[in-house]
mmCIF entry with sequence, helices, sheets and N, C-alpha, C, O atoms, coordinates in Angstrom:
data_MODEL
# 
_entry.id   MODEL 
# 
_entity.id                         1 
_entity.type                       polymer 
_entity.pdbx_number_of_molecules   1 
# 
_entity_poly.entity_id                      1 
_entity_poly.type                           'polypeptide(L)' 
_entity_poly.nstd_linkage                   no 
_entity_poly.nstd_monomer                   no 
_entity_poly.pdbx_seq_one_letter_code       
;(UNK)(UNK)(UNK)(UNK)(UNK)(UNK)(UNK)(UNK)(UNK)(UNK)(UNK)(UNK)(UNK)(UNK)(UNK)(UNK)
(UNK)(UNK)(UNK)(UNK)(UNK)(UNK)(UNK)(UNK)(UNK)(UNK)(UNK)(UNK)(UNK)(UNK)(UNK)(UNK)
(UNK)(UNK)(UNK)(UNK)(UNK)(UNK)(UNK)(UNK)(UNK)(UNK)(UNK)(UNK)(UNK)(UNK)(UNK)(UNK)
(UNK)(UNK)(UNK)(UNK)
;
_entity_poly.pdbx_seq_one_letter_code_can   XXXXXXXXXXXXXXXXXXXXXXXXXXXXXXXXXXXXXXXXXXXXXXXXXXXX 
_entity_poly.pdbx_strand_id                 A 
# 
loop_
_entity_poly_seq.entity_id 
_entity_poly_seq.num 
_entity_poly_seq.mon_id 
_entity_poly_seq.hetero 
1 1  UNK n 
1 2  UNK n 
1 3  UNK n 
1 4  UNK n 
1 5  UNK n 
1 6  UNK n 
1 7  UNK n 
1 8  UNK n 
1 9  UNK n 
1 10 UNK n 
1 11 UNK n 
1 12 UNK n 
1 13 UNK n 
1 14 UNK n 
1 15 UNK n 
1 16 UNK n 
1 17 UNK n 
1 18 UNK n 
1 19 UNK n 
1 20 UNK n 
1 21 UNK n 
1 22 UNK n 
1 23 UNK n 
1 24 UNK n 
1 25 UNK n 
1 26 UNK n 
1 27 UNK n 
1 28 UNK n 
1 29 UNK n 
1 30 UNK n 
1 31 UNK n 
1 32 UNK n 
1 33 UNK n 
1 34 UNK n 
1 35 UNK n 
1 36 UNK n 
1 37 UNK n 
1 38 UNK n 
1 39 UNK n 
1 40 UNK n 
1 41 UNK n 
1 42 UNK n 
1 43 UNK n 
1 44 UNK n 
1 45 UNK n 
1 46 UNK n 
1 47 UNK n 
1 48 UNK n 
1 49 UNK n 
1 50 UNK n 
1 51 UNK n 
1 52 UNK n 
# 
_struct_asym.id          A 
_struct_asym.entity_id   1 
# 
_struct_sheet.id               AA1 
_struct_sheet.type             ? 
_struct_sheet.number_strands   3 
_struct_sheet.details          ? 
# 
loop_
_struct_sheet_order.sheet_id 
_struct_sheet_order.range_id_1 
_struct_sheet_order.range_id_2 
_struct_sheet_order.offset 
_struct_sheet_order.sense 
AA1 1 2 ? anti-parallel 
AA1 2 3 ? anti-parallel 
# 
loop_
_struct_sheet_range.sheet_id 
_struct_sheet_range.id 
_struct_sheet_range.beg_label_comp_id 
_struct_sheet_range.beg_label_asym_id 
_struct_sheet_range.beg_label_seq_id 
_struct_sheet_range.pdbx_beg_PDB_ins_code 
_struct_sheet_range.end_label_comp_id 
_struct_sheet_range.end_label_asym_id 
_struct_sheet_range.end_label_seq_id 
_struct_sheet_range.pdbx_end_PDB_ins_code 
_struct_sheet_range.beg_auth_comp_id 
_struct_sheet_range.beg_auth_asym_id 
_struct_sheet_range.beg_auth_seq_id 
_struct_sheet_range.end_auth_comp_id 
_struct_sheet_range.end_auth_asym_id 
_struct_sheet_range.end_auth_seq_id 
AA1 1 UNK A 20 ? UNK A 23 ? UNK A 20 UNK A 23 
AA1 2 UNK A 28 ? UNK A 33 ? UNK A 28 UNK A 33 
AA1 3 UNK A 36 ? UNK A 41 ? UNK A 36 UNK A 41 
# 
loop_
_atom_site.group_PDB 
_atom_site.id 
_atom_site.type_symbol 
_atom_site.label_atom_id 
_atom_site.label_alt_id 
_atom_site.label_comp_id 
_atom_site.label_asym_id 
_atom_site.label_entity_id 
_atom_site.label_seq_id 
_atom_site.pdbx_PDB_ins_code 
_atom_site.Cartn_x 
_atom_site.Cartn_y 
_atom_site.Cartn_z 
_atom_site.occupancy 
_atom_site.B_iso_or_equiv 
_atom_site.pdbx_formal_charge 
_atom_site.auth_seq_id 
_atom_site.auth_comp_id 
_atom_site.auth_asym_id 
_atom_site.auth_atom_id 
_atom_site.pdbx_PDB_model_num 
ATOM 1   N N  . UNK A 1 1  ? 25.752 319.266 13.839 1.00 0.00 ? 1  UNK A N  1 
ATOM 2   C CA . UNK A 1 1  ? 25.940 317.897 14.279 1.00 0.00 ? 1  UNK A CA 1 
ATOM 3   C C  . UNK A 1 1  ? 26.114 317.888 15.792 1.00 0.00 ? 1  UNK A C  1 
ATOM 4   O O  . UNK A 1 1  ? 26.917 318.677 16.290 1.00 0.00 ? 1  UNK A O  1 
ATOM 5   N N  . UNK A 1 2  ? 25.369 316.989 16.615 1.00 0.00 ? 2  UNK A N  1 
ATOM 6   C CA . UNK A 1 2  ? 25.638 316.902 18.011 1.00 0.00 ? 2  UNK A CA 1 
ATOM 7   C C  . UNK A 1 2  ? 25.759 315.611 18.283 1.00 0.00 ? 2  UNK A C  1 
ATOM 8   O O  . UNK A 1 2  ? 25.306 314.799 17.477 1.00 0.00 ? 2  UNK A O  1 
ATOM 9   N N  . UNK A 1 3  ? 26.488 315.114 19.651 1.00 0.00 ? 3  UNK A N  1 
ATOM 10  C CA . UNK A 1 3  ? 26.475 313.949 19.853 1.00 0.00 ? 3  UNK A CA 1 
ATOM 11  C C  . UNK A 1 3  ? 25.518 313.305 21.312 1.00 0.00 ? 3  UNK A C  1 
ATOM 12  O O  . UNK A 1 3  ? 24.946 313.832 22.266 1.00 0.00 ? 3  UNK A O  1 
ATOM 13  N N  . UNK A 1 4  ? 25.659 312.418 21.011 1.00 0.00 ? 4  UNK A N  1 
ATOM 14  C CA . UNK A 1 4  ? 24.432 311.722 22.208 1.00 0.00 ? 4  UNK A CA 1 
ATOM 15  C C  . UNK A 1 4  ? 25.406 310.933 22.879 1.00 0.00 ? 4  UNK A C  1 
ATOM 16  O O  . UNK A 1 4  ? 26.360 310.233 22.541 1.00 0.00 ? 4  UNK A O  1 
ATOM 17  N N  . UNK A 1 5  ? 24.764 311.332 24.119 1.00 0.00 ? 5  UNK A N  1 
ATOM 18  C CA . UNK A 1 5  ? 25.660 311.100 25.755 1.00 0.00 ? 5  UNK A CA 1 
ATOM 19  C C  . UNK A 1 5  ? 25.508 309.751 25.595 1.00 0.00 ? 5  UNK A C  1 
ATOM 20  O O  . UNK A 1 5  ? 26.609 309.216 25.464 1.00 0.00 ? 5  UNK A O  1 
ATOM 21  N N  . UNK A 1 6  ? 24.387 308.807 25.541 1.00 0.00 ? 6  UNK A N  1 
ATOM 22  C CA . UNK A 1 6  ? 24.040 307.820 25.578 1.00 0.00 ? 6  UNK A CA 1 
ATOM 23  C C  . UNK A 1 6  ? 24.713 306.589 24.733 1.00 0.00 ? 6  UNK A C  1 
ATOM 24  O O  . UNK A 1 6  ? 24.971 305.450 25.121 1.00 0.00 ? 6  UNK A O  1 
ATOM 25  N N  . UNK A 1 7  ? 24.859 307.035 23.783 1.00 0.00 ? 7  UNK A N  1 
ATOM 26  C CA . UNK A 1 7  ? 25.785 306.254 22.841 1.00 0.00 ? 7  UNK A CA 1 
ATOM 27  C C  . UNK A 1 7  ? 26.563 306.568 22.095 1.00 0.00 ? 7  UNK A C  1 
ATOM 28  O O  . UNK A 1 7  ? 26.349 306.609 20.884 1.00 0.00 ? 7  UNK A O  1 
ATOM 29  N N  . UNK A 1 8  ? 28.249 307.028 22.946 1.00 0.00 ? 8  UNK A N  1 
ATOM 30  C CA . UNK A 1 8  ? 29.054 307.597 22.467 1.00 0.00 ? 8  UNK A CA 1 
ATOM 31  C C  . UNK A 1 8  ? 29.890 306.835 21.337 1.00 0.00 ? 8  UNK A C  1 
ATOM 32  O O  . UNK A 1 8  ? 29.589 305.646 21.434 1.00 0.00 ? 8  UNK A O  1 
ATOM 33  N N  . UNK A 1 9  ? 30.504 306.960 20.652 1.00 0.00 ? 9  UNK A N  1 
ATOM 34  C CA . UNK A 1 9  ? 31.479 306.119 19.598 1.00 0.00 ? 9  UNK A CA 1 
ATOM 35  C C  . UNK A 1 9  ? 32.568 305.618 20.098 1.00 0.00 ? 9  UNK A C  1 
ATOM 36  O O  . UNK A 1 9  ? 33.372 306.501 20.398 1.00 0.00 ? 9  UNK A O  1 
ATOM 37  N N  . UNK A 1 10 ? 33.085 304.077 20.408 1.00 0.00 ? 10 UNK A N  1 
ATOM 38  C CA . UNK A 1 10 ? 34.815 304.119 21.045 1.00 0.00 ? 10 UNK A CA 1 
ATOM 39  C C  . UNK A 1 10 ? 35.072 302.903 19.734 1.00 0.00 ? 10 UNK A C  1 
ATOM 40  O O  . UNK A 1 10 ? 34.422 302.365 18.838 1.00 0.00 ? 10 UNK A O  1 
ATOM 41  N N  . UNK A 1 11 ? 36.175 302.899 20.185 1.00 0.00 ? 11 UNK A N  1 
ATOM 42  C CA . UNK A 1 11 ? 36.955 301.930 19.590 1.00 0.00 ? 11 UNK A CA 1 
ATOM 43  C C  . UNK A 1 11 ? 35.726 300.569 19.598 1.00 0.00 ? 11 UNK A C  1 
ATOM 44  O O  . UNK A 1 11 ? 34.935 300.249 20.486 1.00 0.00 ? 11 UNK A O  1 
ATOM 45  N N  . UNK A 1 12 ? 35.925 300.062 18.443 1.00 0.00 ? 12 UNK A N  1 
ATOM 46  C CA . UNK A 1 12 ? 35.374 298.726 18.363 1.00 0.00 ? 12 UNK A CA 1 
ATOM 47  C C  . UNK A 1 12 ? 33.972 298.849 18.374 1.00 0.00 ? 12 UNK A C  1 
ATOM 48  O O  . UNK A 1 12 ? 33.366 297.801 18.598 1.00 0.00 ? 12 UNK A O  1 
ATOM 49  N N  . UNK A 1 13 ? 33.272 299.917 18.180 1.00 0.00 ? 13 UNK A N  1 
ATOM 50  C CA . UNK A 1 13 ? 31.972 300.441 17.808 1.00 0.00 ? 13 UNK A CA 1 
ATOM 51  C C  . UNK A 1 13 ? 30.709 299.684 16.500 1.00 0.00 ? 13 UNK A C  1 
ATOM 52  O O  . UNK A 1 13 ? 31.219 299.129 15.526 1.00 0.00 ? 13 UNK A O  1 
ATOM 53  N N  . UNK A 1 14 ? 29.949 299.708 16.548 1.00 0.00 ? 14 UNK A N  1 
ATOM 54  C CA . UNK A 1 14 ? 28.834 299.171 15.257 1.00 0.00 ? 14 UNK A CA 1 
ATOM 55  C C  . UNK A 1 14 ? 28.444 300.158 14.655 1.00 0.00 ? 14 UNK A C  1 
ATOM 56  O O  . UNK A 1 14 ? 27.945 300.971 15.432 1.00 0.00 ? 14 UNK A O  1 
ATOM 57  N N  . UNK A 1 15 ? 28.437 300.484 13.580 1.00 0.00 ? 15 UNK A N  1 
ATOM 58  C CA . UNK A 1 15 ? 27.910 300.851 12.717 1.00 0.00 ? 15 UNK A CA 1 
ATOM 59  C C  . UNK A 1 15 ? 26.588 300.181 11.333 1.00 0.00 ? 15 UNK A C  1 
ATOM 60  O O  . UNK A 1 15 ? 26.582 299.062 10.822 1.00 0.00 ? 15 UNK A O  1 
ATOM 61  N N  . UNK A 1 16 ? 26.158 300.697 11.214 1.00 0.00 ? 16 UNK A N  1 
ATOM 62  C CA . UNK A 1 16 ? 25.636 300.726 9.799  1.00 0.00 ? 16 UNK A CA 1 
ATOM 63  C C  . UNK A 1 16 ? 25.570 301.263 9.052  1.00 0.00 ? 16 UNK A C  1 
ATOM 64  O O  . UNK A 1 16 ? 25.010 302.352 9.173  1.00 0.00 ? 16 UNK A O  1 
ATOM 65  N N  . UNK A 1 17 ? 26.321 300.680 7.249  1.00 0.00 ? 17 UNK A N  1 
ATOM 66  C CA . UNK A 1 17 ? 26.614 301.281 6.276  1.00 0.00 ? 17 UNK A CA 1 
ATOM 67  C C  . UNK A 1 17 ? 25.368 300.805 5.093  1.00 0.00 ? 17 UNK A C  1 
ATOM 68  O O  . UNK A 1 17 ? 25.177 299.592 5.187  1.00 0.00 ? 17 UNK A O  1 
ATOM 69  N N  . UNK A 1 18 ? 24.698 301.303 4.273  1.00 0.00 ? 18 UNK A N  1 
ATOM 70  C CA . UNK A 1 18 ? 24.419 300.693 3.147  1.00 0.00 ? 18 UNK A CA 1 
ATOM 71  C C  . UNK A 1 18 ? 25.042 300.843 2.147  1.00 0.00 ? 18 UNK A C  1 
ATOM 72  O O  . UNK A 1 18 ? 25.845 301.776 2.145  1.00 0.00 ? 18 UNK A O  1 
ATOM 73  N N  . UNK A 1 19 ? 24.920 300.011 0.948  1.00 0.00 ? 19 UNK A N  1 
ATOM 74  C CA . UNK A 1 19 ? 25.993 300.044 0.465  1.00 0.00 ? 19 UNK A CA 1 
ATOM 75  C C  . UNK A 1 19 ? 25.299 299.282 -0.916 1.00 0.00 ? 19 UNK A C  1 
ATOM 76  O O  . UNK A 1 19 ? 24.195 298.748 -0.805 1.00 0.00 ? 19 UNK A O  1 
ATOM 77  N N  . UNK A 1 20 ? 25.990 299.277 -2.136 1.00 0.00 ? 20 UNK A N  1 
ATOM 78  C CA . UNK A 1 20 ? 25.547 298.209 -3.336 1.00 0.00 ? 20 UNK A CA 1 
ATOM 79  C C  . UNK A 1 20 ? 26.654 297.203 -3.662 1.00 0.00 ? 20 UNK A C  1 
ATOM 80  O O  . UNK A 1 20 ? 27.806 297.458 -4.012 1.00 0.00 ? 20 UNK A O  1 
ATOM 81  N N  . UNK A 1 21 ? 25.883 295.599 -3.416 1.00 0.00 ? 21 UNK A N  1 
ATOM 82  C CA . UNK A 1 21 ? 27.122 295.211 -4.069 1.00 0.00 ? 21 UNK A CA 1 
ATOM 83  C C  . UNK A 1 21 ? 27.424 294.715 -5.443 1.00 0.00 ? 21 UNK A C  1 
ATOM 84  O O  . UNK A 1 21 ? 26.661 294.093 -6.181 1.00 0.00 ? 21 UNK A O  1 
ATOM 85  N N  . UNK A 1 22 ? 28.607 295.072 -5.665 1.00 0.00 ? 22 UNK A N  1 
ATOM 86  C CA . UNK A 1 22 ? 29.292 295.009 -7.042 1.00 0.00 ? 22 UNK A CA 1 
ATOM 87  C C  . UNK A 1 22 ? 29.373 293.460 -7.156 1.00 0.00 ? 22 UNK A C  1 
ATOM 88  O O  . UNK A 1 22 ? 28.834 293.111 -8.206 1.00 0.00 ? 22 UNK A O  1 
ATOM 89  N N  . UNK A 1 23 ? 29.777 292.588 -6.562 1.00 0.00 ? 23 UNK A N  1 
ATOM 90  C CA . UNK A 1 23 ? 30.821 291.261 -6.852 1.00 0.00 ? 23 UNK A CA 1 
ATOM 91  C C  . UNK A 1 23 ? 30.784 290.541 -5.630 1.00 0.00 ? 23 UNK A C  1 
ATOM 92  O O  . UNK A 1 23 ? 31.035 291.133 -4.580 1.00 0.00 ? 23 UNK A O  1 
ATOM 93  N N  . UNK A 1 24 ? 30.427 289.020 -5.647 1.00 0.00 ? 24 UNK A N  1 
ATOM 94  C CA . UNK A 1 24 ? 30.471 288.263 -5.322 1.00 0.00 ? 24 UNK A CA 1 
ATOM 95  C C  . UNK A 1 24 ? 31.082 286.955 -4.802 1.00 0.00 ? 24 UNK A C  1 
ATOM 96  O O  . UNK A 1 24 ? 30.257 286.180 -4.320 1.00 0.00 ? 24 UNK A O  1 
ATOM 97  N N  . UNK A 1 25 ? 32.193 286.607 -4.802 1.00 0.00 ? 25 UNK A N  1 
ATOM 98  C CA . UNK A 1 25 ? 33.117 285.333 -5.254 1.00 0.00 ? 25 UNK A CA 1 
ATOM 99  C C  . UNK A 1 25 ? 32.931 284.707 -4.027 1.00 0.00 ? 25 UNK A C  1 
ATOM 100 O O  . UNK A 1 25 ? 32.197 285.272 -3.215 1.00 0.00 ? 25 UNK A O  1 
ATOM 101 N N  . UNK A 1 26 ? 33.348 283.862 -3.793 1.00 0.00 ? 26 UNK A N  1 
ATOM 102 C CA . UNK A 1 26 ? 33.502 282.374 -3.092 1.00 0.00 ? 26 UNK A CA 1 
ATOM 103 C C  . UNK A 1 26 ? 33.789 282.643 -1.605 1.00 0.00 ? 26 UNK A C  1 
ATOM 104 O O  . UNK A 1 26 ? 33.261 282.044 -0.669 1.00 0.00 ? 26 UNK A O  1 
ATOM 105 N N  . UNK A 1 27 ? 34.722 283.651 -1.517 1.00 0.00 ? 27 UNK A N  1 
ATOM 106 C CA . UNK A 1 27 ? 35.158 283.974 0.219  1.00 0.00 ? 27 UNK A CA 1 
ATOM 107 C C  . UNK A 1 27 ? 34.206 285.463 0.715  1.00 0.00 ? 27 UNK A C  1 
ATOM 108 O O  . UNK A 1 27 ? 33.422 285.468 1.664  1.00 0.00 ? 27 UNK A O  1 
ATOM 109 N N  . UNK A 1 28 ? 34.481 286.571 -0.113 1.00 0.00 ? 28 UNK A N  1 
ATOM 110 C CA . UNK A 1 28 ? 34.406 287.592 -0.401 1.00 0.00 ? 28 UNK A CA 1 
ATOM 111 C C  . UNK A 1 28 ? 33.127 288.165 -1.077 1.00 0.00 ? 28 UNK A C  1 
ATOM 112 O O  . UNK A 1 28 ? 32.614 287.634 -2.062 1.00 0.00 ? 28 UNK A O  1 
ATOM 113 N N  . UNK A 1 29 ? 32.569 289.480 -0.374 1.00 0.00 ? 29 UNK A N  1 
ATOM 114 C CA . UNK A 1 29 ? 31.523 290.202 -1.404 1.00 0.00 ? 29 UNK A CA 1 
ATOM 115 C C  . UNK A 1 29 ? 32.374 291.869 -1.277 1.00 0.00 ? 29 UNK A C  1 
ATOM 116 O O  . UNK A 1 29 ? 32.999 292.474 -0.406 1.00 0.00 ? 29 UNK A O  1 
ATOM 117 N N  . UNK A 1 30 ? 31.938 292.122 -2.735 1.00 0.00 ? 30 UNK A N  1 
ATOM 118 C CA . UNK A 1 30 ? 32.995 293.758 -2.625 1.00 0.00 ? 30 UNK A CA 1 
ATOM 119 C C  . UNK A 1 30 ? 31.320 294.409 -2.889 1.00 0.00 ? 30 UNK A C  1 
ATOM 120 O O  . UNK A 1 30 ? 30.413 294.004 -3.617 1.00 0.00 ? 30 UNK A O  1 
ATOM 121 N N  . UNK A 1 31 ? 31.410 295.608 -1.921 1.00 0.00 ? 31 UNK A N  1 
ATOM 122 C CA . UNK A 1 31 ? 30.071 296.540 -1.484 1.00 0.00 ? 31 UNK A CA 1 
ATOM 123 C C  . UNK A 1 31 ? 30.869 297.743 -1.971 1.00 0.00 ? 31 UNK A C  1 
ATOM 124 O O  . UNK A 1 31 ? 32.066 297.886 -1.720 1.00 0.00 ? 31 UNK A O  1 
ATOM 125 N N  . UNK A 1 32 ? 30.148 298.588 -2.673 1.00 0.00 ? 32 UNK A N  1 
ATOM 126 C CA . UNK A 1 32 ? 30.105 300.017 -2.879 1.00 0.00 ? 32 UNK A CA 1 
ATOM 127 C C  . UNK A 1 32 ? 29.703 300.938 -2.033 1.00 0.00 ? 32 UNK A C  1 
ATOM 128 O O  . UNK A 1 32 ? 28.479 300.999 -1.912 1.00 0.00 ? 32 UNK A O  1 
ATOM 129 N N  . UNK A 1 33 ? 30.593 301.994 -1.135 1.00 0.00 ? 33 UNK A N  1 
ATOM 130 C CA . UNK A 1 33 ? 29.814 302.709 -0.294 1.00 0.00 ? 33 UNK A CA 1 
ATOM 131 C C  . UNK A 1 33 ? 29.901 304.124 -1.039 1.00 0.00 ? 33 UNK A C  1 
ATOM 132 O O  . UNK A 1 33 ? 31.006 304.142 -1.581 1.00 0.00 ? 33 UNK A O  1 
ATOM 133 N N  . UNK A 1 34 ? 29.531 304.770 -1.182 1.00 0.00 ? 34 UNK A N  1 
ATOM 134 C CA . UNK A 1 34 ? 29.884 306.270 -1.704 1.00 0.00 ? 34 UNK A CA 1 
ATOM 135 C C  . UNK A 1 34 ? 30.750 305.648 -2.851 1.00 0.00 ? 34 UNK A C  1 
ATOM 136 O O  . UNK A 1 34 ? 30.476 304.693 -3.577 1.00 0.00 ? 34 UNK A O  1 
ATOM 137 N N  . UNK A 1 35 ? 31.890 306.455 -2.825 1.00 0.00 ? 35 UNK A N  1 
ATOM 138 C CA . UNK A 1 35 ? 32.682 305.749 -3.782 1.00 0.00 ? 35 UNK A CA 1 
ATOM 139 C C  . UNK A 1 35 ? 34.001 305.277 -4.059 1.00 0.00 ? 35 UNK A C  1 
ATOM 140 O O  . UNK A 1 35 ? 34.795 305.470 -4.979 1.00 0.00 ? 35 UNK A O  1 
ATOM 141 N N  . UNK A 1 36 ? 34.017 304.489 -2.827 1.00 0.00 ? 36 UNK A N  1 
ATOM 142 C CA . UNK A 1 36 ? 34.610 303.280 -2.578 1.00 0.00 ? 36 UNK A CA 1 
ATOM 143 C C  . UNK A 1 36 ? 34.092 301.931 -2.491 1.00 0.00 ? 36 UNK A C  1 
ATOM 144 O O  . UNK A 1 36 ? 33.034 301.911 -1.860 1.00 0.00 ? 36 UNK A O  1 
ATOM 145 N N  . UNK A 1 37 ? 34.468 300.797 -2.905 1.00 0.00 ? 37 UNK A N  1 
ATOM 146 C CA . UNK A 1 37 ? 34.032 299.403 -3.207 1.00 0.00 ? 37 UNK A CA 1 
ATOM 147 C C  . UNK A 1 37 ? 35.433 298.975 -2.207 1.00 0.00 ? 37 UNK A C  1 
ATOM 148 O O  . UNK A 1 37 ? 36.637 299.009 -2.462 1.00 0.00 ? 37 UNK A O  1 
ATOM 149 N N  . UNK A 1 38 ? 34.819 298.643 -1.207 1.00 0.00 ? 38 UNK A N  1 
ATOM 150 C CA . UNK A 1 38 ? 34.971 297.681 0.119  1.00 0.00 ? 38 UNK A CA 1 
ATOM 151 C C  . UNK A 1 38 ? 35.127 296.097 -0.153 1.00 0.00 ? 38 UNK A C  1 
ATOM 152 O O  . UNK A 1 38 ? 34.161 295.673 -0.789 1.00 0.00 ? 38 UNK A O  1 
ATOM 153 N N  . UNK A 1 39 ? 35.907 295.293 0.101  1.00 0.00 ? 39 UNK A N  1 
ATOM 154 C CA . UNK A 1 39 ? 35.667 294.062 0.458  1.00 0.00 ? 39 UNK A CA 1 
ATOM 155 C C  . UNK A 1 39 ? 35.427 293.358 2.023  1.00 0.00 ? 39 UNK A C  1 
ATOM 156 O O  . UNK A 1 39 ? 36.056 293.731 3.014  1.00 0.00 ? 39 UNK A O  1 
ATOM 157 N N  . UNK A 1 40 ? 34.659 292.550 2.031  1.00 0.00 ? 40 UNK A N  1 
ATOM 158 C CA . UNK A 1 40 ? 34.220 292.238 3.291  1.00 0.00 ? 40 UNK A CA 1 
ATOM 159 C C  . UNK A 1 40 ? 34.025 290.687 3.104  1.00 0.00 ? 40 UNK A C  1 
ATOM 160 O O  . UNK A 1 40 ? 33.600 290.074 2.125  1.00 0.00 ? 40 UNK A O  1 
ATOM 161 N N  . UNK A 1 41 ? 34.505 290.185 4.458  1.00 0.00 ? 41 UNK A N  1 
ATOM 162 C CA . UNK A 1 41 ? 34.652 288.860 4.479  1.00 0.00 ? 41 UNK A CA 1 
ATOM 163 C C  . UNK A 1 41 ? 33.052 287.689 4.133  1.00 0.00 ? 41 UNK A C  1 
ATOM 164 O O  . UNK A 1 41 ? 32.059 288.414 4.197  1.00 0.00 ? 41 UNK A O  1 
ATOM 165 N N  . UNK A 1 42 ? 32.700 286.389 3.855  1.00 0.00 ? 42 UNK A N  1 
ATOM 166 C CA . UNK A 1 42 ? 31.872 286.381 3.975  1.00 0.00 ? 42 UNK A CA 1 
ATOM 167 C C  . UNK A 1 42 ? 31.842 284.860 4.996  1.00 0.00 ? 42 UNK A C  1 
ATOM 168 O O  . UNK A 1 42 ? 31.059 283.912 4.942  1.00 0.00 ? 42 UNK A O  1 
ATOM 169 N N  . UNK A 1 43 ? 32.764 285.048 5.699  1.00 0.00 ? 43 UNK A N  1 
ATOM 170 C CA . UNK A 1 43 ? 33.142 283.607 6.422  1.00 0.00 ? 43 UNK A CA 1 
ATOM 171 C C  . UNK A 1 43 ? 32.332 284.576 8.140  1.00 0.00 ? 43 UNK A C  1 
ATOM 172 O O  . UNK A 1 43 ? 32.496 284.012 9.222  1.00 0.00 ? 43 UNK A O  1 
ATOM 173 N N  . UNK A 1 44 ? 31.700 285.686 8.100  1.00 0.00 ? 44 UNK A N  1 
ATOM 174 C CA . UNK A 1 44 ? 31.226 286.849 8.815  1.00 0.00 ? 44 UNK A CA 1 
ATOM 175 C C  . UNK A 1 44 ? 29.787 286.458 7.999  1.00 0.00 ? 44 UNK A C  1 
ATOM 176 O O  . UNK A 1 44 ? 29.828 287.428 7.242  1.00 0.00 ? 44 UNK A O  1 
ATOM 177 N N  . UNK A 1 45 ? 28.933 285.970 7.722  1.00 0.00 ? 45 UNK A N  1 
ATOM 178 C CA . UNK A 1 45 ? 28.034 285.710 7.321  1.00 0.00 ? 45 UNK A CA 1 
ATOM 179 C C  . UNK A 1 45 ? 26.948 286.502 8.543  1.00 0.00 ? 45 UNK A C  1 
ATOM 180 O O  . UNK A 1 45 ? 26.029 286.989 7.884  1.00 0.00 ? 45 UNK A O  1 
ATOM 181 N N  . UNK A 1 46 ? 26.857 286.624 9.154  1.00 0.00 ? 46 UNK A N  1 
ATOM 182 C CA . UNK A 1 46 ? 25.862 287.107 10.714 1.00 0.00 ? 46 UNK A CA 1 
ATOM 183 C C  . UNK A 1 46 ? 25.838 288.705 10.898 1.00 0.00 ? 46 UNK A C  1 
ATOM 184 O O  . UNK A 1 46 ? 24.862 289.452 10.962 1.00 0.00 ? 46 UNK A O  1 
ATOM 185 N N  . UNK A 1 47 ? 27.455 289.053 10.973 1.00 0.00 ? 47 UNK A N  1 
ATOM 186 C CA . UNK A 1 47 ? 27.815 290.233 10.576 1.00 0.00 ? 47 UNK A CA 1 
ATOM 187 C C  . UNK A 1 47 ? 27.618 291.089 9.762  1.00 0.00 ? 47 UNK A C  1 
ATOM 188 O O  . UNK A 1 47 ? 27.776 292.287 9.998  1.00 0.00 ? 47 UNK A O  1 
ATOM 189 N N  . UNK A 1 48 ? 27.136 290.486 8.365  1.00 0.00 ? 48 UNK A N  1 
ATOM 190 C CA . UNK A 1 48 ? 27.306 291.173 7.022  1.00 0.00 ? 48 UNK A CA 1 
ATOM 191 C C  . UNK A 1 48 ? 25.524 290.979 6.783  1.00 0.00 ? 48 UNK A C  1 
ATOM 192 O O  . UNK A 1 48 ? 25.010 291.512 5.800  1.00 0.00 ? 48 UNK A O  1 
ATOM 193 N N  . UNK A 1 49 ? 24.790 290.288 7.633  1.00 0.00 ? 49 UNK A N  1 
ATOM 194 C CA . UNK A 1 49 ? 23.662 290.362 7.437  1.00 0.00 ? 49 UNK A CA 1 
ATOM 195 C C  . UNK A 1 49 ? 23.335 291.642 8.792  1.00 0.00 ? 49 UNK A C  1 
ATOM 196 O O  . UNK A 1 49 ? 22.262 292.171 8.498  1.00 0.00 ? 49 UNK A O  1 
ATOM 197 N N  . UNK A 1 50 ? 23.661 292.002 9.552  1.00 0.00 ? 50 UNK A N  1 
ATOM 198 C CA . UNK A 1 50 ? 23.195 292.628 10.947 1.00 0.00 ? 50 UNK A CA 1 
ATOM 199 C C  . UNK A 1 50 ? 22.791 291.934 12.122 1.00 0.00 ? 50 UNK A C  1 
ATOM 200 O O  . UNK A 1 50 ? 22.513 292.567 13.140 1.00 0.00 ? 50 UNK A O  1 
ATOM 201 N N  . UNK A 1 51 ? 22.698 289.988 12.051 1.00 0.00 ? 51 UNK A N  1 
ATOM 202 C CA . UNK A 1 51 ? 22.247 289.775 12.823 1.00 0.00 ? 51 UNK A CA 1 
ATOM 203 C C  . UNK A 1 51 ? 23.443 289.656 14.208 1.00 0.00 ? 51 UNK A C  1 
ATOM 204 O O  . UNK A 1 51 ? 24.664 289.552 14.083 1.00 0.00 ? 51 UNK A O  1 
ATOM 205 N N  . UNK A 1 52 ? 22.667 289.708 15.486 1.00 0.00 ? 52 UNK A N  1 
ATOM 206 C CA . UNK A 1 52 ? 23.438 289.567 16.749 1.00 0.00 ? 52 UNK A CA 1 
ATOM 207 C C  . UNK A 1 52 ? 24.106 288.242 16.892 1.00 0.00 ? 52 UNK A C  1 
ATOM 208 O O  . UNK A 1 52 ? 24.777 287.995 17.894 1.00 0.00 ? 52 UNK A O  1 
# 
């Protein structure tokens, strides 16, 4: 594993996870990553799609 000068990791960083989701409800979608099931807001609608 090496890291790139160019785009180091700090605090408050982006990522991308894929993930499956399990469940749906009204505020909330719970995503499966490995194997943990995450909840994530969906009032973040922009966020939870990738867009800027």
């Amino acid at each position: 594993m090496t890291t790139d000068s160019k785009m180091p990791i700090t605090v408050d960083s982006t990522i991308s996870l894929k993930g499956i989701v399990k469940a749906i409800f009204k505020d909330t979608v719970h995503v499966q990553i490995g194997g943990k099931i995450i909840t994530l807001p969906l009032s973040d609608y922009k966020l939870l799609k990738g867009d800027s």
